[in-house]
C-alpha positions in Angstrom: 0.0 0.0 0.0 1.5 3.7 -1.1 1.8 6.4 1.9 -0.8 8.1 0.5 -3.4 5.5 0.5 -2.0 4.2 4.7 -2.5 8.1 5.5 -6.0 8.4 3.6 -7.1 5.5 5.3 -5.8 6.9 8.9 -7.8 10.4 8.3 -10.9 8.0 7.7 -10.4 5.9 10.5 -9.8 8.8 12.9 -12.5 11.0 11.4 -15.0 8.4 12.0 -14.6 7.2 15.5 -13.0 10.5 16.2 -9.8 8.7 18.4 -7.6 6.3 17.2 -4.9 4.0 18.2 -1.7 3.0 16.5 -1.9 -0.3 17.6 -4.9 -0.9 15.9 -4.3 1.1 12.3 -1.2 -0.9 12.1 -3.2 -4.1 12.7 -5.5 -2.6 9.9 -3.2 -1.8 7.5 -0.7 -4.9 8.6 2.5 -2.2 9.3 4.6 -1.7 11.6 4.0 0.3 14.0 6.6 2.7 13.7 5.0 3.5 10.2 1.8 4.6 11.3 3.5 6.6 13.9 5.6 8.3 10.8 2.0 8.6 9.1 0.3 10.1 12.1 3.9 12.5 12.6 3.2 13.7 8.8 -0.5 14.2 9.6 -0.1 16.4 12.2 2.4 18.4 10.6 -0.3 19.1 8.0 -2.4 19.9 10.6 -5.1 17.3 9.1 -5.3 15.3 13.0 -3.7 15.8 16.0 -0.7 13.1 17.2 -1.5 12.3 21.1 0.1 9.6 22.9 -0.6 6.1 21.6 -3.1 7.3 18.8 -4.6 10.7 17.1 -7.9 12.2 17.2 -9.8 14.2 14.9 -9.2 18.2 14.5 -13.4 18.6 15.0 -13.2 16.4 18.1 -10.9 18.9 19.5 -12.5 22.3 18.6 -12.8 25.1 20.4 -16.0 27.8 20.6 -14.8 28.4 16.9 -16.8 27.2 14.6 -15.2 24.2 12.7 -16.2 23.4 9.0 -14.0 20.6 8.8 -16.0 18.2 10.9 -16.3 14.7 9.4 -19.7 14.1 7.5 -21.0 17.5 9.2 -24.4 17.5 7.2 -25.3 13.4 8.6 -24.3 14.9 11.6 -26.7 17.5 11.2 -29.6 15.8 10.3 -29.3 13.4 13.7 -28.6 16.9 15.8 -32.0 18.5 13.9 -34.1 15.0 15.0 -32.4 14.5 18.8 -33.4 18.7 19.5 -37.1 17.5 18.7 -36.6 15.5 21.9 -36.1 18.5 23.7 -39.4 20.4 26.2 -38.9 23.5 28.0 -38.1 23.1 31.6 -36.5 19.7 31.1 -33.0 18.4 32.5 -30.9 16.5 30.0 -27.0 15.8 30.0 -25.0 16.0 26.7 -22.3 14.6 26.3 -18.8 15.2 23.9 -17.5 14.7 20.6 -19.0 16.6 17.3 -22.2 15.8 16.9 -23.1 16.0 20.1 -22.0 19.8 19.7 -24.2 20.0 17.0 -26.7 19.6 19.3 -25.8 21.8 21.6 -25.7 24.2 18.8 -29.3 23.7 17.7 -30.7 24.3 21.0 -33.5 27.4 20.4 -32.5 30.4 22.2 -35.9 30.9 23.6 -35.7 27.2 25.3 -35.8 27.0 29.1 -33.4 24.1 29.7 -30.9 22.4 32.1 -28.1 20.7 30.9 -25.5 18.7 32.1 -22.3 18.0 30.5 -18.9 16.8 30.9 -17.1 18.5 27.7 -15.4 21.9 28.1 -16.6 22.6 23.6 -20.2 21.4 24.4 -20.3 23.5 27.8 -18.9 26.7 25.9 -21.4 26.6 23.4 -23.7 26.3 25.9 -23.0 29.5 27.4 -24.2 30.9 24.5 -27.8 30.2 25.2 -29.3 32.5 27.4 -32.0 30.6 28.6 -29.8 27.2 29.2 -28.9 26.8 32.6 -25.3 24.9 31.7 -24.1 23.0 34.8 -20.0 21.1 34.1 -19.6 17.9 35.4 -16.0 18.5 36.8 -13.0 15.9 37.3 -9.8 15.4 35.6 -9.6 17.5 31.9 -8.5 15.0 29.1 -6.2 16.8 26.9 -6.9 14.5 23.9 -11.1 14.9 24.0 -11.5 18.1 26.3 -13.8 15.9 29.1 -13.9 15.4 32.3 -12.7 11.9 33.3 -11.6 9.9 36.0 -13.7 9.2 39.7 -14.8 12.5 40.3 -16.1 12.6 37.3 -18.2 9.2 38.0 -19.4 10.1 41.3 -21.0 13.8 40.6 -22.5 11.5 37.8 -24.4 9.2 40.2 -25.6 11.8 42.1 -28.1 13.0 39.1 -30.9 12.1 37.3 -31.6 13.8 33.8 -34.7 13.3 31.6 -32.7 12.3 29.1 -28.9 11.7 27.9 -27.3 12.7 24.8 -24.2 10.3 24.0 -22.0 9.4 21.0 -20.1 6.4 20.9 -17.1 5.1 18.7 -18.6 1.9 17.8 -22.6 0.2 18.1 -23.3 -3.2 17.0 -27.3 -4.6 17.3 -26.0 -7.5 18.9 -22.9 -6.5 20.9 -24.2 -3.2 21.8 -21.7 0.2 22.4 -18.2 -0.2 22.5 -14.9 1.5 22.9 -11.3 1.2 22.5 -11.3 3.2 26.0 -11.8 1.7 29.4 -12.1 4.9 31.2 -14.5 6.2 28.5 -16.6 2.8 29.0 -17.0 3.6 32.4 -17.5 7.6 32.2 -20.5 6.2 29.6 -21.9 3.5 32.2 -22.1 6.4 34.8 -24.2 8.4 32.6 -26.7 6.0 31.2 -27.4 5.0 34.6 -27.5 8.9 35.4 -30.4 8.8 32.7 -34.1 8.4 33.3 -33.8 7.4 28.8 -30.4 7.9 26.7 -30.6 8.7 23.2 -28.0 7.4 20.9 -26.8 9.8 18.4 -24.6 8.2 15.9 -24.1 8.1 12.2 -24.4 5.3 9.7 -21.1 4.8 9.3 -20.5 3.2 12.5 -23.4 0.4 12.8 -22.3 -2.9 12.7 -18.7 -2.2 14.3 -17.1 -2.9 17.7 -14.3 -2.6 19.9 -12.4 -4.6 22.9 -14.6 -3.0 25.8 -18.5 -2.7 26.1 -20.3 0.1 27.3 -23.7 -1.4 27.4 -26.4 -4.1 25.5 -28.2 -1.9 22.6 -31.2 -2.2 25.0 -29.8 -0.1 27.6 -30.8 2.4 25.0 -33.8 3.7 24.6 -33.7 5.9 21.4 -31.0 5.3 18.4 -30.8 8.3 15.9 -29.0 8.2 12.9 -29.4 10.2 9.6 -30.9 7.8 7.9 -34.9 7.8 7.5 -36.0 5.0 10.1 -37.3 2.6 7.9 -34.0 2.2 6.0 -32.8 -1.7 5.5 -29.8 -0.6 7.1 -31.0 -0.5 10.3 -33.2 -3.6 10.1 -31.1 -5.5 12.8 -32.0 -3.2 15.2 -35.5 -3.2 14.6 -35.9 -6.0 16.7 -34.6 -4.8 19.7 -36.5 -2.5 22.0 -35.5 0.5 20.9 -36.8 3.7 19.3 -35.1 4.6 16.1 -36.0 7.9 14.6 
């Protein structure tokens, strides 16, 4: 395989789960390690991802209260932020939580709505501050530099001491029959804190990423109750998770 196609295949990967690691994109592309860690080196140079340790992530998964056009598949994302604020009543208490589309919906929140949101990303929680009639309230612990979140046990225990009407979350991987994974064992458990946290938790999470999964679980696709994606809900696509208890709009 030519450099060009390894590093074309790298910005894909990292674009669509939004964090990668080496380990893995070597696996992938069956290279060295020390290749894709040349690749990734080159990337960043270009300023077309960001080299962290062990892995990259995405230039939209780390933006700032500047608006970024470069976001991966920005209209899908979009569409699934335009359906998830439908979900959304005046007076309610919801949690949101990182990564882009996910600041999408932040984004699309009405001005004139009377909310309370919860959150645990320092870009959703800025953009938040925007809305005048959002009451935004950070869910504080450690910062990760690589997605701008609060991790770690702090994090997880001012989680389980609230209950939102609903949860907002992403994920980097969703499979009908092995449910949400990650690559990230403190992400798995940040995510366990707030479904529980949840009185429903809405999926929002593109096409490109059904049928995929990673080493550690989140939860069974039934711990969901809502799965939107940009597709229109009766597409064949997402017949596999039509028979499952879910919502899918």
């Amino acid at each position: 395989m030519l450099k060009e196609e390894r590093q074309q295949t790298i910005l894909n990967e990292v674009e669509l789960h939004n964090r990668i690691l080496l380990t893995d994109i070597a696996e992938t592309l069956d290279v060295s390690i020390d290749t894709v860690r040349r690749d990734v080196k080159e990337l960043d140079a270009e300023q077309k991802l960001r080299k962290v340790h062990g892995g990259a992530v995405s230039l939209g998964f780390t933006t700032n209260s500047t608006r970024n056009t470069n976001v991966y598949a920005l209209n899908e994302k979009l569409i699934i932020a335009e359906k998830a604020s439908s979900l959304l009543k005046s007076g309610g208490v919801i949690f949101i939580d990182g990564g882009t589309t996910c600041l999408e919906l932040a984004r699309m929140i009405p001005d004139h709505l009377e909310i309370t949101c919860f959150t645990l990303s320092l870009p959703v929680a800025m953009e938040l501050t925007t809305k005048g009639n959002v009451t935004v309230i950070f869910v504080g612990g450690q910062i990760s530099k690589d997605s701008q979140i609060s991790i770690g046990a702090n994090a997880i225990h001012n989680l389980s001491e609230i209950k939102v009407d609903y949860s907002f979350i992403g994920t980097g991987y969703v499979d009908s029959t092995y449910g949400l994974t990650e690559f990230d064992w403190d992400i798995v458990q940040l995510k366990k804190a707030v479904i529980q946290a949840a009185k429903k938790t809405v999926l929002l999470c593109i096409s490109e990423k059904l049928n995929s999964q990673h080493r550690y679980k989140t939860c069974d696709i039934n711990a969901i109750n809502t799965m939107i994606t940009e597709l229109l809900p009766e597409n064949q696509l997402l017949n596999s998770f039509r028979n499952h208890d879910i919502r899918i709009l």
